[in-house]
C-alpha positions in Angstrom: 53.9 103.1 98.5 56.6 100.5 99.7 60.3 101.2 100.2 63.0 99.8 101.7 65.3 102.1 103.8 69.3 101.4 104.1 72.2 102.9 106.3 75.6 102.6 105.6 78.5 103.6 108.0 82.6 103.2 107.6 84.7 103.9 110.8 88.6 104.9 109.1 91.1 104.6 111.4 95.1 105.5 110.4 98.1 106.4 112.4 100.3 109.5 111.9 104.2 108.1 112.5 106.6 111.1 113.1 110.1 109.9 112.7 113.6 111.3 111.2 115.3 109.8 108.2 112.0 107.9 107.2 114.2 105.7 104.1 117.7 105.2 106.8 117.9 101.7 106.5 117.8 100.9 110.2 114.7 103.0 110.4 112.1 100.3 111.2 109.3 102.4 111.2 107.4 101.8 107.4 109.0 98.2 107.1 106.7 97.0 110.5 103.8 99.1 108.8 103.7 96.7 105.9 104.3 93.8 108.9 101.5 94.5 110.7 99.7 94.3 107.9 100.3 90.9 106.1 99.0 89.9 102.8 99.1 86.4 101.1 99.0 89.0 97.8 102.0 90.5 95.8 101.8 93.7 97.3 103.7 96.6 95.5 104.0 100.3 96.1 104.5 103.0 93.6 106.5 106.3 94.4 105.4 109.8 93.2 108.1 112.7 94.4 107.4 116.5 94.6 109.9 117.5 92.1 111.1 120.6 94.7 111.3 117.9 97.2 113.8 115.6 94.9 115.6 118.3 94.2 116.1 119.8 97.6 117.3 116.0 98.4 119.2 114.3 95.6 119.6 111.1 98.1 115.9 110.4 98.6 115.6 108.2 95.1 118.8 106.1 95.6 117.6 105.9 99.7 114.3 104.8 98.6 115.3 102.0 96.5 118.2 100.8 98.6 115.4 100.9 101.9 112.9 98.3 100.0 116.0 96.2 98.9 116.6 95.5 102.2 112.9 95.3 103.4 111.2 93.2 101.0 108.0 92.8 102.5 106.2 94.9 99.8 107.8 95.0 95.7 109.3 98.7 94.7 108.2 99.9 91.6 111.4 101.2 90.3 110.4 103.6 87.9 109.6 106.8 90.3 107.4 109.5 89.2 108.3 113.0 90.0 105.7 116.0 89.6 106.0 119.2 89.8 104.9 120.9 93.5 102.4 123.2 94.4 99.2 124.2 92.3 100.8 123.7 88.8 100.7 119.8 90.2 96.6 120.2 90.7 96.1 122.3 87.4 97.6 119.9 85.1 95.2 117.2 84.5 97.7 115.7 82.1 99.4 114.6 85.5 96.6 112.8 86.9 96.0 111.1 83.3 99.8 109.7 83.8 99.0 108.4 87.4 95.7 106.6 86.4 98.1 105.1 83.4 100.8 104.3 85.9 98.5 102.3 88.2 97.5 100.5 84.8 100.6 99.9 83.2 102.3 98.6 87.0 99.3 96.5 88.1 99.2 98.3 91.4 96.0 97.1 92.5 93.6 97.1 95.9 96.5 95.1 97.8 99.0 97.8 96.9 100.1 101.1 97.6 100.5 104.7 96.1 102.8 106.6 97.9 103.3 110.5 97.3 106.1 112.4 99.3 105.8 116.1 98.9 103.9 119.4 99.5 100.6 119.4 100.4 99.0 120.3 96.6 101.3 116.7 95.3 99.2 114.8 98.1 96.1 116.0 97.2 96.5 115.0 93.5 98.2 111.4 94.4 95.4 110.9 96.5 92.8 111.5 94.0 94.2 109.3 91.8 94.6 106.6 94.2 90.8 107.0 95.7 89.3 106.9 92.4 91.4 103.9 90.7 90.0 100.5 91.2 87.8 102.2 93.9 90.3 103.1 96.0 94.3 102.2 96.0 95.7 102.0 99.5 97.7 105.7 99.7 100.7 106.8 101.9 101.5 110.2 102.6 105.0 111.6 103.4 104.0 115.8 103.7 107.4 117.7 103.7 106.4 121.1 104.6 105.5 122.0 107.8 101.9 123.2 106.4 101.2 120.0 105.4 102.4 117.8 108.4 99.9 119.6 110.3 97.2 120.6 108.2 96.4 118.8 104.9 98.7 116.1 104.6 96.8 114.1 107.9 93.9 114.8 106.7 91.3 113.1 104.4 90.7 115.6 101.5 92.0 114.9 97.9 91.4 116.9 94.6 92.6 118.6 91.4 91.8 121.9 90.1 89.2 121.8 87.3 87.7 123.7 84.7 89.0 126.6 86.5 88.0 125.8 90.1 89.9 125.0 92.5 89.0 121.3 93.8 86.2 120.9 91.4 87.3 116.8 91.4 88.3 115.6 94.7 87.1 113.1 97.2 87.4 112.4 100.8 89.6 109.4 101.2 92.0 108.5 104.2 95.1 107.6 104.0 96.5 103.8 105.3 99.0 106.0 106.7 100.3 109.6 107.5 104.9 109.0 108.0 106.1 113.3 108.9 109.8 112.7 108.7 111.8 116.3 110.0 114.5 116.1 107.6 112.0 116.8 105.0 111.6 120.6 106.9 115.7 121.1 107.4 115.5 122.7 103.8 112.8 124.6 103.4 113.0 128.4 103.6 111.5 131.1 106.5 108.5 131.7 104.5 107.1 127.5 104.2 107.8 127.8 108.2 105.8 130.2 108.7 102.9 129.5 106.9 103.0 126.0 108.7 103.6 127.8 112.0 101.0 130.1 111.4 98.4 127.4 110.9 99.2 125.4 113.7 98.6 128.5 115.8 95.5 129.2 114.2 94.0 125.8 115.1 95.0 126.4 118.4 93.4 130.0 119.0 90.4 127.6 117.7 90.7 124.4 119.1 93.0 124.2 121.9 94.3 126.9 124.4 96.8 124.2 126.3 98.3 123.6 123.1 98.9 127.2 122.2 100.3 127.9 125.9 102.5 125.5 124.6 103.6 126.8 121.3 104.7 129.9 123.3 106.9 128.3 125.5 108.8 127.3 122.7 111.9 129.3 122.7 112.5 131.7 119.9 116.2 129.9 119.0 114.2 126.7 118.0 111.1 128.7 116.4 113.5 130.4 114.4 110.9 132.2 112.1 107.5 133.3 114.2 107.5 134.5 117.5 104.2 134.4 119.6 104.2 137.8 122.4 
């Protein structure tokens, strides 16, 4: 018996930006992104919004389109897709179908980007779709809940909810790049703080004892919402 044997290996490498008023004109920060990385190709990026998210910020659409006015380095799709948040956004595959027809219909292809802003469930479903059409769309998360700028939205996992299970379809795909912007958090309610909070201590009882000394130090004024004895 012959064979021959093969090994395959990818190193992924992407930087988390943490910034405030991401789509401020004079915010440099995702205009040198698309600098750094120069393509001789029409680049365009494609916007999907948390629909709690556009709501909870009524400027973020106008922002968005007056930012890539003004950096032109990569073309705005202008037609921006909004979703509903949370699992509702996972269970409908209807949703996904709409993405898959919007990368179609917009020619966003291998040289472009999807780019989801919202909760953590809209990132996972943007993602999907992205790492599945044409083999993998570049994809740029915004998370907007504190849960998800420290937990799911900087990490690699993507998925819908399928035939009843949750993340029956999903891959593991990284992002080209993570942007946490803390206006996104200024509206969100004591109980999204905690459960963000929470997690970030839990990885820390895990993980990292100098970073949990440090989350006790912060002062209970700032915390507002979880206070660590």
């Amino acid at each position: 018996m012959s064979y021959l044997e093969q090994s395959f290996s990818v190193k992924f490498e992407y930087k988390i930006y943490f910034t405030s008023s991401l789509f401020d004109t004079s915010n440099p920060i995702l205009a040198n992104f698309f600098k750094e990385k120069p393509s001789e190709a029409l680049r365009k990026i494609f916007f999907v919004l948390d629909k709690g998210v556009a709501d909870a910020h009524p400027n973020l659409v106008p922002s968005i389109r007056a930012y890539f006015a003004q950096h032109s380095d990569v073309q705005l799709i202008n037609d921006i897709m909004i979703v509903p948040g949370g699992e509702a956004s996972k269970n409908d595959t209807a949703l996904f179908d709409q993405l898959v027809e919007a990368v179609n219909v917009y020619g966003i292809d291998r040289h472009s980007y999807i780019a989801a802003i919202g909760g953590g469930a809209v990132l996972d479903l943007v993602g999907y779709a992205a790492a599945v059409s044409h083999r993998g769309i570049k994809h740029i998360r915004i998370p907007t809940t504190v849960l998800s700028q420290n937990d799911s939205g900087i990490g690699v996992k993507n998925g819908i909810n399928y035939k009843g299970k949750k993340n029956f379809l999903g891959t593991f795909a990284p992002p080209s790049a993570v942007l946490n912007d803390d206006q996104f958090l200024l509206t969100l309610n004591d109980r999204d703080w905690r459960s963000g909070i929470s997690e970030a201590v839990k990885v820390a009882l895990i993980k990292d004892p100098e970073f949990f000394t440090g989350l006790r130090r912060i002062p209970h004024n700032w915390l507002h919402v979880i206070w660590i004895p």
